[in-house]
C-alpha positions in Angstrom: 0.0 0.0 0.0 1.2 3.9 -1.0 2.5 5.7 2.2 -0.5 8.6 3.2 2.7 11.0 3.0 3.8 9.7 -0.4 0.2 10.1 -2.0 0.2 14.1 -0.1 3.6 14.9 -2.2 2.5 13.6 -5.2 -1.0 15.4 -4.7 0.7 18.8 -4.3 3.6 17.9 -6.8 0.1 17.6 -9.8 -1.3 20.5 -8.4 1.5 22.4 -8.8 1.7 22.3 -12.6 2.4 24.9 -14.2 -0.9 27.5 -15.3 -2.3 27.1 -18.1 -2.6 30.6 -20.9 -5.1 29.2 -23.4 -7.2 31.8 -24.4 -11.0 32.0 -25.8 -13.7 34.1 -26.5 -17.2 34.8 -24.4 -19.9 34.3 -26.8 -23.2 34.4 -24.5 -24.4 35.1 -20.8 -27.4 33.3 -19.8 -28.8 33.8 -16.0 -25.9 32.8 -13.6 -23.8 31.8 -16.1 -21.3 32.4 -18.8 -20.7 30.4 -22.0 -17.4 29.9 -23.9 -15.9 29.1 -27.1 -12.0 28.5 -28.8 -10.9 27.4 -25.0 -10.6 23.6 -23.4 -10.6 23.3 -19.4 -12.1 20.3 -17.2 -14.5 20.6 -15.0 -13.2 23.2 -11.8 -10.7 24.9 -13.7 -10.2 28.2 -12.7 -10.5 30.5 -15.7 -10.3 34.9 -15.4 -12.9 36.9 -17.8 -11.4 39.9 -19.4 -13.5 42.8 -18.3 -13.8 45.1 -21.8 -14.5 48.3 -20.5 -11.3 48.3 -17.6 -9.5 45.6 -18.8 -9.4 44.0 -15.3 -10.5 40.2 -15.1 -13.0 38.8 -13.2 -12.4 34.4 -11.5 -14.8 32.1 -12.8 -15.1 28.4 -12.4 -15.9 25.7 -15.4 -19.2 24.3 -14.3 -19.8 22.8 -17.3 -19.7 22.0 -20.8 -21.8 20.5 -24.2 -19.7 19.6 -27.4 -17.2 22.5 -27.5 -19.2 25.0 -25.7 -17.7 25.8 -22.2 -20.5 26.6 -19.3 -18.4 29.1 -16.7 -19.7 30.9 -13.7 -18.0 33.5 -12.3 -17.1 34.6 -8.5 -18.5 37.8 -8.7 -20.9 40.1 -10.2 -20.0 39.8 -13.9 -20.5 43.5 -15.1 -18.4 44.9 -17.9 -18.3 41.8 -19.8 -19.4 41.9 -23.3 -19.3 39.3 -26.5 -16.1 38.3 -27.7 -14.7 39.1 -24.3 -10.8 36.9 -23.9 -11.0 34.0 -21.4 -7.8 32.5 -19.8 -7.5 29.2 -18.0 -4.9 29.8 -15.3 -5.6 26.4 -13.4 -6.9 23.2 -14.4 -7.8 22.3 -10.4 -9.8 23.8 -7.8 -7.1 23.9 -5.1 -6.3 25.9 -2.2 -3.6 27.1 0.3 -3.0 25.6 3.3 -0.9 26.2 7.0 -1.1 26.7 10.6 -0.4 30.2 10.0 -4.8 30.0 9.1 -5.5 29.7 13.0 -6.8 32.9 13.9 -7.4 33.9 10.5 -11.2 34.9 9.1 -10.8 34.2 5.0 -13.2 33.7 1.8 -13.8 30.5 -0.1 -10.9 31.4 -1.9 -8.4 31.4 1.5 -7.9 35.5 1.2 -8.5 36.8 4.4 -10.9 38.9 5.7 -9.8 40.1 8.9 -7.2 43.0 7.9 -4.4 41.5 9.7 -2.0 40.9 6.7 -1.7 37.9 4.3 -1.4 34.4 5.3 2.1 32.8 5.3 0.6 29.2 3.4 2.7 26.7 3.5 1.0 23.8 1.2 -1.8 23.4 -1.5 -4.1 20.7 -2.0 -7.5 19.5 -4.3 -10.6 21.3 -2.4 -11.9 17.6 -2.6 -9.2 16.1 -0.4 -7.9 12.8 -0.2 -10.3 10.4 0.7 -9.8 8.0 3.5 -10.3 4.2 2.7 -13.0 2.9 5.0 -11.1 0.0 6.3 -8.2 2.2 7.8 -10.5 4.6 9.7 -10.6 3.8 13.2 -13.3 3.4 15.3 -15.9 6.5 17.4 -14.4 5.4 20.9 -14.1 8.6 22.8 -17.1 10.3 24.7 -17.2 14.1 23.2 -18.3 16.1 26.3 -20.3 19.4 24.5 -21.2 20.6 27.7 -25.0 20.9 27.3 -27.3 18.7 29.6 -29.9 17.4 27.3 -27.2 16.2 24.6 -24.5 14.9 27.0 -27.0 13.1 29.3 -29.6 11.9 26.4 -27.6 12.4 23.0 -24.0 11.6 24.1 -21.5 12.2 21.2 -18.2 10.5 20.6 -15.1 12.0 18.6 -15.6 11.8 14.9 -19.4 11.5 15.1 -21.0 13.6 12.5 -24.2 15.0 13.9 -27.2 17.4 12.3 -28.8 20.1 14.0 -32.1 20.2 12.5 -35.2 22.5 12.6 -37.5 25.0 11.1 -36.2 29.0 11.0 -36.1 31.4 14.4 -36.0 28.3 16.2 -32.4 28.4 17.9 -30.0 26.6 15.6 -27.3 29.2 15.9 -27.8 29.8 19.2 -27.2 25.9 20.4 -24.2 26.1 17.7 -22.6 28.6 19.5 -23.2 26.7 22.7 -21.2 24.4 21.2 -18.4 25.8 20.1 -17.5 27.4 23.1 -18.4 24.5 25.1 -16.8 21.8 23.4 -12.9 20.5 24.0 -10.9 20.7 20.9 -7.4 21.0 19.7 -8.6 23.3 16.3 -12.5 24.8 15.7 -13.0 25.4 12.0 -16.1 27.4 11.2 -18.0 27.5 7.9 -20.3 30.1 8.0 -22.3 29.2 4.5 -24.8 31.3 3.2 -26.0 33.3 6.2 -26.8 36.5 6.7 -23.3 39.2 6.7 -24.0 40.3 10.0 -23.5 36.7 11.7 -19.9 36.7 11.1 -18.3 39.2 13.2 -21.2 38.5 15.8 -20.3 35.2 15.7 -16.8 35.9 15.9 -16.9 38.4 19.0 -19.5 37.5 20.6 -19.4 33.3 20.5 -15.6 32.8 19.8 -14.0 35.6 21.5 -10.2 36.2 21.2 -9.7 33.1 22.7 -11.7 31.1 21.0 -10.7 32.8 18.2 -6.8 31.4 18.8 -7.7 28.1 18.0 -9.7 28.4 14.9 -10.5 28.8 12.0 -13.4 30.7 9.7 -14.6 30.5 6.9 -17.0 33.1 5.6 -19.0 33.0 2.1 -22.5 34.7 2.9 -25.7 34.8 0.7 -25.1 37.6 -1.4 -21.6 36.0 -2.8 -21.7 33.5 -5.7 -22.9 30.1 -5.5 -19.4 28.8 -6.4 -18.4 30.7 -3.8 -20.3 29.2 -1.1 -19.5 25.7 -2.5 -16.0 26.7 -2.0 -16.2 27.8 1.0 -17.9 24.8 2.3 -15.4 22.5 0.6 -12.2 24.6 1.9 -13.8 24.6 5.9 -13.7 20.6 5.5 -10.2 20.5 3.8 -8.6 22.7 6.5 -10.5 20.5 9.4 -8.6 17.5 7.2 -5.3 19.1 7.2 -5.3 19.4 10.9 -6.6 16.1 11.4 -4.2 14.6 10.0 -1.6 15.9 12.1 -3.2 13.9 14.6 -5.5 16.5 16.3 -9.0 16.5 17.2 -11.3 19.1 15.3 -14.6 20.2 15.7 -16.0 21.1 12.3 -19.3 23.4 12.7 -21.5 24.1 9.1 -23.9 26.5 9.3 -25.8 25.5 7.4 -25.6 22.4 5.1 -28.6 23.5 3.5 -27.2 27.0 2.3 -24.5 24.2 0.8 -27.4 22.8 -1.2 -28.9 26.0 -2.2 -25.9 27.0 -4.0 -25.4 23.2 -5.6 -28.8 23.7 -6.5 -28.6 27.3 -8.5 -25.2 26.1 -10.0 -26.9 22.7 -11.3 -30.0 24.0 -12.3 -28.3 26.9 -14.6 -26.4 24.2 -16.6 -29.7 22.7 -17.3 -29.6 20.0 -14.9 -33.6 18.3 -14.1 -34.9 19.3 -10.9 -36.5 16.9 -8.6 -37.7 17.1 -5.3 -38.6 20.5 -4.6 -36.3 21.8 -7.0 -33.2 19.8 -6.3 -31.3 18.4 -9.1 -29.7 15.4 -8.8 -26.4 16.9 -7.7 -27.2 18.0 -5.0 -27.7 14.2 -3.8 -24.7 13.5 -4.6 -22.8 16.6 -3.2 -24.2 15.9 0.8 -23.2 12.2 1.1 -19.7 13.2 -0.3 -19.2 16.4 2.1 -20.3 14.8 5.3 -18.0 11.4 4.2 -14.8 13.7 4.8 -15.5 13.7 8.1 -14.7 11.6 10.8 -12.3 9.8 13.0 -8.7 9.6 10.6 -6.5 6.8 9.7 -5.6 4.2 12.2 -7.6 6.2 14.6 -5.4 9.0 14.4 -7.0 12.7 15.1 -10.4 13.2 14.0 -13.2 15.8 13.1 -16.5 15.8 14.8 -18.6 17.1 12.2 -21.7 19.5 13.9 -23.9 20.9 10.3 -27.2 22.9 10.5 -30.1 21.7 8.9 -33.1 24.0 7.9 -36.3 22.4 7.7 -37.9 24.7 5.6 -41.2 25.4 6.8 -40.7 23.0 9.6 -41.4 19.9 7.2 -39.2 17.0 8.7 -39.6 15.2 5.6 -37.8 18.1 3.7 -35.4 16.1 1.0 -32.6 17.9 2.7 -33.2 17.1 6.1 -34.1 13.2 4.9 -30.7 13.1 3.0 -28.6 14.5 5.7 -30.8 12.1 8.7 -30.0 9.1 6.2 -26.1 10.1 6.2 -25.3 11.3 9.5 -24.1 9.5 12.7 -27.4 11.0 14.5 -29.1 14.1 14.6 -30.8 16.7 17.0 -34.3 17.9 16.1 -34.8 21.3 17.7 -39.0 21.9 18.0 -40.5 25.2 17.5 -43.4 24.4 20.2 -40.6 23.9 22.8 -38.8 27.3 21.4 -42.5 28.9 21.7 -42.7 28.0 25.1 -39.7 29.4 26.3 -37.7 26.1 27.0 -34.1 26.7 25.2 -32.1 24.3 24.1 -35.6 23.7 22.2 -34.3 19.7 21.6 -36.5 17.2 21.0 -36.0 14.2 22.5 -38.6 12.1 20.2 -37.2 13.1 17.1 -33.3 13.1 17.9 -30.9 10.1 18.2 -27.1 9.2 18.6 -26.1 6.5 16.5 -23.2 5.5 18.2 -24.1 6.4 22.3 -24.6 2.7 23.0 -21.5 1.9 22.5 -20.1 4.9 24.7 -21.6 5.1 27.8 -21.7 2.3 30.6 -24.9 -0.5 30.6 -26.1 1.9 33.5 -26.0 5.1 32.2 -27.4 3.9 28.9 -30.1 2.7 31.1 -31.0 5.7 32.5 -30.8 7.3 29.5 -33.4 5.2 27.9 -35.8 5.0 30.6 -35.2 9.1 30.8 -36.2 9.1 27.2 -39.2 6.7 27.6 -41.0 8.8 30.4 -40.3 12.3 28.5 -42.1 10.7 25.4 -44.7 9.0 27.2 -45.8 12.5 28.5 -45.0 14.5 25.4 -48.0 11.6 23.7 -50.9 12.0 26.2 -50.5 15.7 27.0 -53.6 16.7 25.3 -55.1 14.0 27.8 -53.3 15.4 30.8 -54.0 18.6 30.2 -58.0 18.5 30.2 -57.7 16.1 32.9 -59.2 13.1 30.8 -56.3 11.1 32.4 -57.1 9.1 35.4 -53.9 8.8 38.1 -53.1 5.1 38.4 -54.4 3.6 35.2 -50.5 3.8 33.5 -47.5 3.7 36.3 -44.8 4.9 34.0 -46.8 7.7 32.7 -48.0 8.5 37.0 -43.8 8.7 37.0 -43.5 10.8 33.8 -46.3 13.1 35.1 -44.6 13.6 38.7 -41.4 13.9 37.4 -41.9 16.2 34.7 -40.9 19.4 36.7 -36.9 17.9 37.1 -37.2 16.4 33.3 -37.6 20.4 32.3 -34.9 21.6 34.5 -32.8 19.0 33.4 -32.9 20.0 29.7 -33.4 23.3 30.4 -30.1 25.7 30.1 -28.6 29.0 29.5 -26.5 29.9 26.7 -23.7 31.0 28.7 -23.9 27.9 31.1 -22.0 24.3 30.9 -22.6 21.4 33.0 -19.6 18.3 32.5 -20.7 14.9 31.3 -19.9 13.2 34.8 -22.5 16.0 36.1 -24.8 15.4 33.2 -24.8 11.5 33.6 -25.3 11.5 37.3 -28.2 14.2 37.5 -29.9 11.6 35.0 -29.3 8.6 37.1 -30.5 10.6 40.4 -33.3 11.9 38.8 -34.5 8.4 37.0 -33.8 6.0 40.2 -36.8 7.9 42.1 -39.2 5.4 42.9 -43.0 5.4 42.4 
């Protein structure tokens, strides 16, 4: 078998070819993007548009192509381009720049920074898709992750390497338990993709959730909704090629995607303005395929060496669980964590939902016990959450069910038991013996 270093070198050795100056011509814009003639790139070859009025160039990226017509779509707003504008291809991969100089840093999908503190001394380049990771040398989920919130620790416990979904509806407090999580959460290197999201969420996020200390350790990566939808794809691609690189120096990274969806979204314009068939509300295959292949990247490394726990937002648009987004991403994780609106409505934040979430790999992390606990924990908060309309109009008779006579007297400690602040974190030992104290009280 190839040494991992060996394939690396020979990786950045190919990528390091030397640019390309073939030149064509622009012979038609249509919608987002930009068709090409007299020029041949692959797909993801980086290409520069000569702007006609200024003479300056503008990036675009080959999305496609159809007999010797080139489909291109360019980074930014592509005003001052005409017909017959000159095309060169000055890469035939999508790669980026790479180094521990990036902790600290704030940069684009591209890897330019955005923070005004100077460039970035890189220090190697790699393909934005990575290297993937045969599935026999991965090592096994082993190591309890402790996040520091009550409900997930003590009902939802995560391991290194897990990849997990935070999943609801809009307004509901996705960010908010993100955040929670990132400053919560014991890593060696945080990288943060913010995808998509609003402009303002950045530097909030970055003061307010990271902090300077915080800040130290990690790494964002920032491509919000008004950039290009090559862009954001970028950007998603770059924040899991960085949490790689680290990880495979043999530390333990905490990747955090917000949002997966915005991911799709931008798949989803790209494919559907090369003419690709939507399906599902709009989704063209692509965008199938993209997900899988995104949240594969992620987890525990060779031989069990360093890993990336994987955290990605999920918006259920319009708070349909059976969104094709949401069911992909459920169908791919290693679990996920439904957040409910009727819980955020009622004031009870972390708004998670116990009957809708899962950890695929708890059972193998926590003692027979505690897994107990857990399950019976889980069992009583369900039972009550299915004959509340009963309860509530007092159609329920005391004594005719004894684990729902528990559930109903117990209730009050369930609540304060998933119940937390934002600026509050309880340890997993904590967590796990609350839970036990709280489920060995007898009828």
């Amino acid at each position: 078998m190839t040494d991992f270093a060996t394939q690396v070198d020979n990786h950045i050795a190919h990528l390091r070819a030397p640019e390309l100056s073939a030149s064509g011509k622009l012979v038609r814009v249509v919608g987002l993007t930009l068709e090409a003639k007299g020029i041949i790139a692959p797909l993801g070859a980086h290409c520069q548009v000569e702007n006609i009025d200024t003479g300056a160039f503008i990036d675009a990226e080959v999305v496609g192509f159809h007999n010797e017509l080139l489909y291109l779509m360019p980074f930014t707003e592509p005003s001052g381009i005409g017909p017959g504008a000159r095309i060169w291809v000055r890469s035939n991969h999508s790669k980026a720049s790479l180094g521990n100089a990036m902790l600290g840093r704030v940069v684009d999908g591209l890897g330019q920074p955005l923070d005004d503190k100077g460039p970035i001394a890189y220090t190697d380049q790699l393909g934005l898709e990575g290297l993937p990771i045969n599935p026999m040398e991965r090592g096994p989920i082993k190591q309890v992750l402790d996040t520091g919130i009550k409900a997930i620790n003590s009902c939802l416990t995560l391991g290194q390497g897990q990849r997990i979904g935070l999943m609801a509806g809009s307004g509901v407090g996705k960010s908010v338990l993100l955040g929670m999580l990132t400053r919560n959460t014991k890593a060696d290197v945080v990288v943060i993709g913010l995808i998509g999201e609003r402009g303002r969420e950045v530097q909030e996020f970055i003061q307010q959730t990271l902090g300077e200390e915080g800040l130290a350790k990690s790494v964002v990566v920032a491509a919000p909704a008004n950039v290009s939808p090559v862009l954001r794809l970028k950007a998603t691609n770059l924040s899991h090629l960085i949490a790689e690189y680290f990880r495979d120096q043999g530390k333990n990274v905490l990747l955090l995607c917000d949002s997966l969806t915005r991911a799709a979204h931008a798949q989803r314009e790209i494919g559907l303005a090369i003419g690709e068939p939507p399906t599902a509300k709009g989704y063209p295959p692509s965008v199938f395929a993209l997900l899988p292949r995104l949240i594969e990247r992620a987890g525990v490394g060779r031989k069990g060496v360093g890993s990336i726990t994987a955290i990605y937002t999920v918006l259920a648009e319009g708070d349909d669980r059976a969104d094709p987004i949401v069911d992909i991403a459920r169908a791919s994780l290693d679990g996920q964590v439904m957040l409910s609106r009727e819980l955020a409505d009622a004031a009870h934040y972390p708004a998670i939902d116990l009957s809708g979430s899962i950890s695929r790999v708890m059972n193998s992390l926590l003692s027979p016990e505690q897994l107990k606990s857990a399950n019976l924990f889980r069992r009583l908060w369900t039972l009550y959450q299915q004959n509340q309309d009963l309860i509530q109009v007092g159609a329920y008779e005391t004594g005719a069910n004894q684990d729902l006579d528990k559930a109903i007297r117990l209730r009050p400690q369930m609540e304060s038991l998933l119940q937390q602040s934002s600026d509050e974190s309880v340890s997993i030992d904590n967590c796990h013996a609350m839970m036990q104290q709280l489920t060995a009280v007898q009828s």
